[in-house]
C-alpha positions as CSV (number, residue, x, y, z in Angstrom):
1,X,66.7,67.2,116.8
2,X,64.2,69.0,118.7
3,X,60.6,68.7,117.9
4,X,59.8,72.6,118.6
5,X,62.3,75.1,117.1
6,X,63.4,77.7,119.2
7,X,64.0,81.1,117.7
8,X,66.4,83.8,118.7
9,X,64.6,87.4,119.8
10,X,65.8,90.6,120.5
11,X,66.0,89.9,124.2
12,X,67.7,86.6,124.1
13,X,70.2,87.9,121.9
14,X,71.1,90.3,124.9
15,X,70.8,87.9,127.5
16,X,73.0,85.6,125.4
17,X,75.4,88.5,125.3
18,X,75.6,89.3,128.7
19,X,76.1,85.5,129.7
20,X,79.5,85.3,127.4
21,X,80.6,88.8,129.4
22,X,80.7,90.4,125.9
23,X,80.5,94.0,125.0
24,X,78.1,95.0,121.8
25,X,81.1,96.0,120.0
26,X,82.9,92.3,120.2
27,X,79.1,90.6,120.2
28,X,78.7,91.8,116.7
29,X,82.0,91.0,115.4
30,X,82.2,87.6,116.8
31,X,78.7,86.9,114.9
32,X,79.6,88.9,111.8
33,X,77.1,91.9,112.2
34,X,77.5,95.7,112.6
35,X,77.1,96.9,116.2
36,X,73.8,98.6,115.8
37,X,72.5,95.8,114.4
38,X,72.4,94.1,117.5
39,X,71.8,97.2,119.6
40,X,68.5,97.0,117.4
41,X,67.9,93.7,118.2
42,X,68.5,94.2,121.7
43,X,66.0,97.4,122.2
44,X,63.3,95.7,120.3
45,X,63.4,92.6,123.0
46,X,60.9,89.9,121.8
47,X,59.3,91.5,118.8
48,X,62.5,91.2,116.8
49,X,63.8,88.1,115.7
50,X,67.0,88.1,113.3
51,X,67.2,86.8,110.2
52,X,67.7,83.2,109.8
53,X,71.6,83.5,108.4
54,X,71.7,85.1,112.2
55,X,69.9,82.6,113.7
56,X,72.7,80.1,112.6
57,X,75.0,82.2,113.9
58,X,73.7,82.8,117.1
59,X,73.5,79.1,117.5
60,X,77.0,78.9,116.7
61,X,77.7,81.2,119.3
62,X,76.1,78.9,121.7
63,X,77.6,76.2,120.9
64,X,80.8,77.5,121.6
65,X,79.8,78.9,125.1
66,X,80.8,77.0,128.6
67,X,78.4,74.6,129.7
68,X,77.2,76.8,132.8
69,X,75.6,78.9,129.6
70,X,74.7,76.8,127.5
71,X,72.5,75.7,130.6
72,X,70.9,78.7,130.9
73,X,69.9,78.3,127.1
74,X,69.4,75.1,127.2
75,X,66.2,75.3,124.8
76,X,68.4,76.3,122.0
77,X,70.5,73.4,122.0
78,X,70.8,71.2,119.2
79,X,69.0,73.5,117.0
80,X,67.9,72.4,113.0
81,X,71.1,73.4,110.9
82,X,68.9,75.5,108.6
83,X,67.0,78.1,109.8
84,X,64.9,79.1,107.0
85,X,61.2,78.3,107.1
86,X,58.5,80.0,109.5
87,X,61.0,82.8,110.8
88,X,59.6,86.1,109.9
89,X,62.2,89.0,109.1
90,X,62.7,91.7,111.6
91,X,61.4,95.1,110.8
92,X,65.0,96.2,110.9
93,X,65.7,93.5,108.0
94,X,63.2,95.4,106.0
95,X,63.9,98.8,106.9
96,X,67.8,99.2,107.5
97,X,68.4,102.8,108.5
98,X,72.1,102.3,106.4
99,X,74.4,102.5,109.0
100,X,77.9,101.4,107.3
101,X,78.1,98.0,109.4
102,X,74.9,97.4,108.8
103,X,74.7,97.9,105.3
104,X,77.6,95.3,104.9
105,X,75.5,92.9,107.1
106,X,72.5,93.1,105.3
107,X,73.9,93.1,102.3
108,X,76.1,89.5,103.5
109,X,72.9,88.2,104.2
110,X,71.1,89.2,101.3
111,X,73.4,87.0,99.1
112,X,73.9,84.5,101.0
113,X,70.1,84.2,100.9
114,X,69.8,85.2,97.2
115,X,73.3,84.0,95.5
116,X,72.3,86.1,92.0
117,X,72.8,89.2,94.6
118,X,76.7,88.8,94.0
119,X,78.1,91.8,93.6
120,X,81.9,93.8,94.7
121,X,80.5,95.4,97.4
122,X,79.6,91.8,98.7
123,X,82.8,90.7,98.4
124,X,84.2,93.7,100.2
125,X,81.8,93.4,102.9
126,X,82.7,89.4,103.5
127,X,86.5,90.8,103.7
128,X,85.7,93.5,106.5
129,X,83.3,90.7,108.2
130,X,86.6,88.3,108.3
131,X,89.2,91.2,109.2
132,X,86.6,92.0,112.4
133,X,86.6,88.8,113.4
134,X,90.3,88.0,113.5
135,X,90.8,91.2,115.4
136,X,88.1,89.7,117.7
137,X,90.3,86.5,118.5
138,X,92.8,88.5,119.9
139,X,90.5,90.0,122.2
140,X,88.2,87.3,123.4
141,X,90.6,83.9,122.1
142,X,89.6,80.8,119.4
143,X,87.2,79.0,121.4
144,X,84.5,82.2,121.4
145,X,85.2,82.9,117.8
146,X,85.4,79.3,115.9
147,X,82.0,78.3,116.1
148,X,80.8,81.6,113.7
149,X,83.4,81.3,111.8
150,X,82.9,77.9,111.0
151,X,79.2,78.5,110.6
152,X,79.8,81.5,108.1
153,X,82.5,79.5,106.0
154,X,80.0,76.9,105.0
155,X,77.5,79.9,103.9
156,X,80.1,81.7,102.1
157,X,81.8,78.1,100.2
158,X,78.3,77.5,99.4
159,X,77.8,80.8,97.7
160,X,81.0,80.5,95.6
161,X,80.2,77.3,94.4
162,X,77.2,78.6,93.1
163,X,79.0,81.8,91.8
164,X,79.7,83.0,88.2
165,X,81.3,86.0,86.4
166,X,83.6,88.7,87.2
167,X,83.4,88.5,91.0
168,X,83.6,84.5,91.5
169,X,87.5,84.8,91.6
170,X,87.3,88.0,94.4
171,X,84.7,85.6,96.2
172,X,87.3,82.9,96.0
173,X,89.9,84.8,97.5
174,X,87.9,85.7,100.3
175,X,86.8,82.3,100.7
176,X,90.2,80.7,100.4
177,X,91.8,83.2,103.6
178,X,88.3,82.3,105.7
179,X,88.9,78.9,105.0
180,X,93.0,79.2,106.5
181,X,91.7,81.8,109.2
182,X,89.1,79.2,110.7
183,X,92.1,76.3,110.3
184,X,94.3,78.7,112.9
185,X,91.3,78.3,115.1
186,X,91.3,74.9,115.0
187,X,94.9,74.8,115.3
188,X,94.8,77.0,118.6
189,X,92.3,74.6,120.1
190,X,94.2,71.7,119.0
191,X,91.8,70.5,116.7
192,X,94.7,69.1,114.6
193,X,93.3,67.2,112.0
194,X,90.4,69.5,111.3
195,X,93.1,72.2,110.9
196,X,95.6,70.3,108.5
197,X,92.1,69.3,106.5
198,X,91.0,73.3,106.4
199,X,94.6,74.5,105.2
200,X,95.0,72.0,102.4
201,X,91.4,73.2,101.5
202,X,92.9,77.1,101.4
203,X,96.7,76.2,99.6
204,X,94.3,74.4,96.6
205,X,91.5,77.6,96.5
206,X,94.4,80.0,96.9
207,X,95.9,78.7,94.3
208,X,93.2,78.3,91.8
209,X,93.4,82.1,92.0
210,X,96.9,83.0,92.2
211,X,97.0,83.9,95.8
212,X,100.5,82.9,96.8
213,X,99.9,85.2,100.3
214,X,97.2,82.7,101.5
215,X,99.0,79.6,100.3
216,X,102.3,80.2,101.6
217,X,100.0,81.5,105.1
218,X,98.3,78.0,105.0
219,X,101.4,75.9,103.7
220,X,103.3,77.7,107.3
221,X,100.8,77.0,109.0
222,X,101.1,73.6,108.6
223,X,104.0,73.5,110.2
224,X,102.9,74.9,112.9
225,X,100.7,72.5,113.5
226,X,103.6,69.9,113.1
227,X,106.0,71.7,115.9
228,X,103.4,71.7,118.6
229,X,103.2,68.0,117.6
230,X,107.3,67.6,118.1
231,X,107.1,67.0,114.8
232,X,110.5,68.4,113.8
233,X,111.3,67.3,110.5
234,X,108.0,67.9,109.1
235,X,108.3,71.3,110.6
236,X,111.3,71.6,108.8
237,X,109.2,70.3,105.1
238,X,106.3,72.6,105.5
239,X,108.1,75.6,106.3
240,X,110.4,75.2,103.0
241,X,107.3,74.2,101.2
242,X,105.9,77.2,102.1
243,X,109.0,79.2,101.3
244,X,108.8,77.9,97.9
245,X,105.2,79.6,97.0
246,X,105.7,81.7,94.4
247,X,103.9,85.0,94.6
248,X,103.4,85.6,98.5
249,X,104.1,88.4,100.5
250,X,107.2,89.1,101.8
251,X,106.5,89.3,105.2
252,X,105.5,85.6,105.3
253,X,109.3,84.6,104.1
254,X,110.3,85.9,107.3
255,X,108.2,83.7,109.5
256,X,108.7,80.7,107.6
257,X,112.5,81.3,107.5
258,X,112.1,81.7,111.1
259,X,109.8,78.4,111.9
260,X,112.1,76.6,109.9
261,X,114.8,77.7,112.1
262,X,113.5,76.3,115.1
263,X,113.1,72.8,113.1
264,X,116.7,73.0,112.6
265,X,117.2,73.8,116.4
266,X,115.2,71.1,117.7
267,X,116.8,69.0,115.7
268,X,120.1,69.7,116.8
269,X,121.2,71.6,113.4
270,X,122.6,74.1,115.3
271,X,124.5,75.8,111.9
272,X,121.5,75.4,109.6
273,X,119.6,77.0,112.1
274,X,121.9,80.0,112.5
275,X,122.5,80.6,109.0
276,X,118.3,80.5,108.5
277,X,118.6,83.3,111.9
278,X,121.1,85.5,109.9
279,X,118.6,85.3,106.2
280,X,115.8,86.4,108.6
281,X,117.4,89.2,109.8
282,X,117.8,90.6,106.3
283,X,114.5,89.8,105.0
284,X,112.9,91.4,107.8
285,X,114.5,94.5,106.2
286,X,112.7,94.3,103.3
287,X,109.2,93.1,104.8
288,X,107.6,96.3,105.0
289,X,103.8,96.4,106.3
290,X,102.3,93.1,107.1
291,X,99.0,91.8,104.6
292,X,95.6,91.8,106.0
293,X,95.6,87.9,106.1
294,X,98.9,88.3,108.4
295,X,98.4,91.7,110.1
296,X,100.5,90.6,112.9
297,X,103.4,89.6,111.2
298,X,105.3,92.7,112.4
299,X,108.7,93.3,113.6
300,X,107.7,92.8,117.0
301,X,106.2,89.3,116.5
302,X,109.5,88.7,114.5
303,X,111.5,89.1,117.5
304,X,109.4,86.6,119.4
305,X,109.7,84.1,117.2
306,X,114.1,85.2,117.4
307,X,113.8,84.6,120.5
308,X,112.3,80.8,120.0
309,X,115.0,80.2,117.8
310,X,117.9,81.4,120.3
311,X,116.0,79.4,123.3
312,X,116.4,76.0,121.1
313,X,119.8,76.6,120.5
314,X,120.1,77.4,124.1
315,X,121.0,80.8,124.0
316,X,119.0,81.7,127.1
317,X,119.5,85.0,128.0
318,X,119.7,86.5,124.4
319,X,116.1,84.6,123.8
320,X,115.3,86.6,126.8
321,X,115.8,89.9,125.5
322,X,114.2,88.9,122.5
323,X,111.1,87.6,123.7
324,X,110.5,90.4,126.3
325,X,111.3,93.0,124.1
326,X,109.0,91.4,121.3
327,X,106.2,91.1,124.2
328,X,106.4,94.8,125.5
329,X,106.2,95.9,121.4
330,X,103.4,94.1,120.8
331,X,100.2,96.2,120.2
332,X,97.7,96.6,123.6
333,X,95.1,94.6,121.3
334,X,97.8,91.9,121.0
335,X,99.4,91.6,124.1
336,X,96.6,89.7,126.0
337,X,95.8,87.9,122.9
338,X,96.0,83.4,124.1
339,X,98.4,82.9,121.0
340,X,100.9,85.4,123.1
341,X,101.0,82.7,125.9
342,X,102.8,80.5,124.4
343,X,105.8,83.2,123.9
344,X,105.2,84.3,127.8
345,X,105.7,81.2,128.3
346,X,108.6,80.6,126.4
347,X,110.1,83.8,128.5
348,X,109.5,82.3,131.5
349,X,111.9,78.9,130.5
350,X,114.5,81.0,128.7
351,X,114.7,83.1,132.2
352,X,114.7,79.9,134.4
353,X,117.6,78.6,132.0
354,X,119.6,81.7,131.9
């Protein structure tokens, strides 16, 4: 550890900001605050320092940088975990004009500070923090966005465990799609075994509270996990597991039917695998608007994942179709997003084979 803590001020915060080539906007969502929080932050240069819950945060956001910036900051490397003694509030912490976003981020860090705090419009502020963030990862990819998110899902399993009353189960909830949410990160960067270890975590909180949307999202993700291994027939076992969670969405059915398809394929059970096509064309029917823990499971990221299944079975030019078509109907925010590369990718092979 260092012997002489360095603390985050309003002008490092910029000059942190500008190094990672981030916009305000996408600054404060990949660190869990409202925009003018930081813009506050920013315009009072050295006389403002965030509050310590930040602090953690923006040393998460190092931590996750490229080595050329985490040279530039080199003093903040390997900062104390806890950042709670001898950092004075900023006078915005005090005296929050009560913009929405930053409301919610005061409020987050309120509790987090002061667990008694607990209230719904806690919770509902930890839910718009997560849905932020996710949106950020399509922008800016996993690697930029797991280190907060790891840092905030301590803070908030901390606060749960310590939770009581009518909104520990809401908490829960939240805490049980963070927990899955940061395990796709991990799964992106091929962090396999800290991914696998996070969804278990989210299948057993979801369902403590009868969330089968989260556990069948964590039980499919699973198998994920287990395809980019080659890992067929466990592909195959997760994706039915999944299937069998009683209580999820219906939009989750589809993609499970579908990754269980491509098990099949790989495997060479060409039938299974085109009867599983066939139940996923019909329950895409009935699917209707995606939950916020799966926002992009949409018609459009349905046909990618077609097209997967017709490329195994080596149906080249109709996985094709499918996957260009499912690319161009993405939405803009989507299209660029890493997890599309694989499915460019996948393109690129079924129009070589075709």
């Amino acid at each position: 550890m260092t012997a002489n803590v360095q603390v985050w001020s309003g002008r490092e915060v910029r000059a942190l900001r500008e190094a990672k080539r981030m916009s305000i906007r996408d600054f404060a969502a990949h660190l869990g605050v409202g925009e003018r929080m930081v813009s506050k932050w920013e315009k009072a240069g050295a006389g403002v320092r965030p509050r310590p819950v930040n602090q953690q945060a923006l040393d998460s956001s190092l931590s996750s940088s490229s080595d050329e910036v985490k040279a530039r900051f080199a003093r903040f490397v390997d900062p104390v975990p806890e950042r709670t003694a001898g950092i004075p509030e900023s006078r915005e912490s005090r005296n929050d004009p009560s913009g929405p976003d930053d409301e919610r981020s005061e409020r987050l860090a309120s509790v987090i500070e002061r667990p008694v705090r607990l209230d719904g419009a806690a919770v509902e502020a930890l839910a718009a923090v997560l849905a932020a963030q996710r949106r950020l990862e399509d922008a800016v990819g996993p690697a930029a966005v797991v280190g907060p998110m790891t840092a905030q899902l301590d803070a908030i399993a901390a606060l749960m465990r310590e939770a009581s009353g009518p909104h520990r189960d809401p908490l829960a909830r939240v805490v049980a799609e963070w927990t899955v949410w940061t395990g796709w990160l991990h799964a992106a960067l091929r962090r396999d075994a800290a991914a696998v270890h996070l969804f278990r975590q989210a299948e057993k909180l979801a369902d403590e509270v009868g969330d089968g949307t989260v556990a069948e999202l964590a039980a499919g993700f699973r198998g994920y996990v287990a395809r980019k291994q080659g890992r067929h027939r466990a592909v195959v076992r997760a994706s039915h597991a999944a299937l069998a969670t009683p209580g999820a969405h219906p939009a989750l059915k589809v993609f499970d039917t579908l990754q269980a398809a491509k098990g099949y394929a790989a495997l060479g059970a060409d039938d299974e695998a085109r009867r599983l096509l066939d139940t996923a064309a019909k329950l895409i029917e009935g699917a209707g608007t995606p939950p916020p823990p799966a926002y992009w499971y949409t018609p459009a990221f349905f046909r990618l994942n077609i097209g997967v299944v017709h490329h195994e079975l080596g149906d080249h030019a109709t996985a094709a179709d499918h996957l260009a078509n499912g690319l161009d109907a993405l939405p803009a925010e989507q299209r660029g997003a890493e997890w599309a590369d694989e499915y460019r990718e996948f393109l690129a092979a079924a129009k070589a084979a075709s």
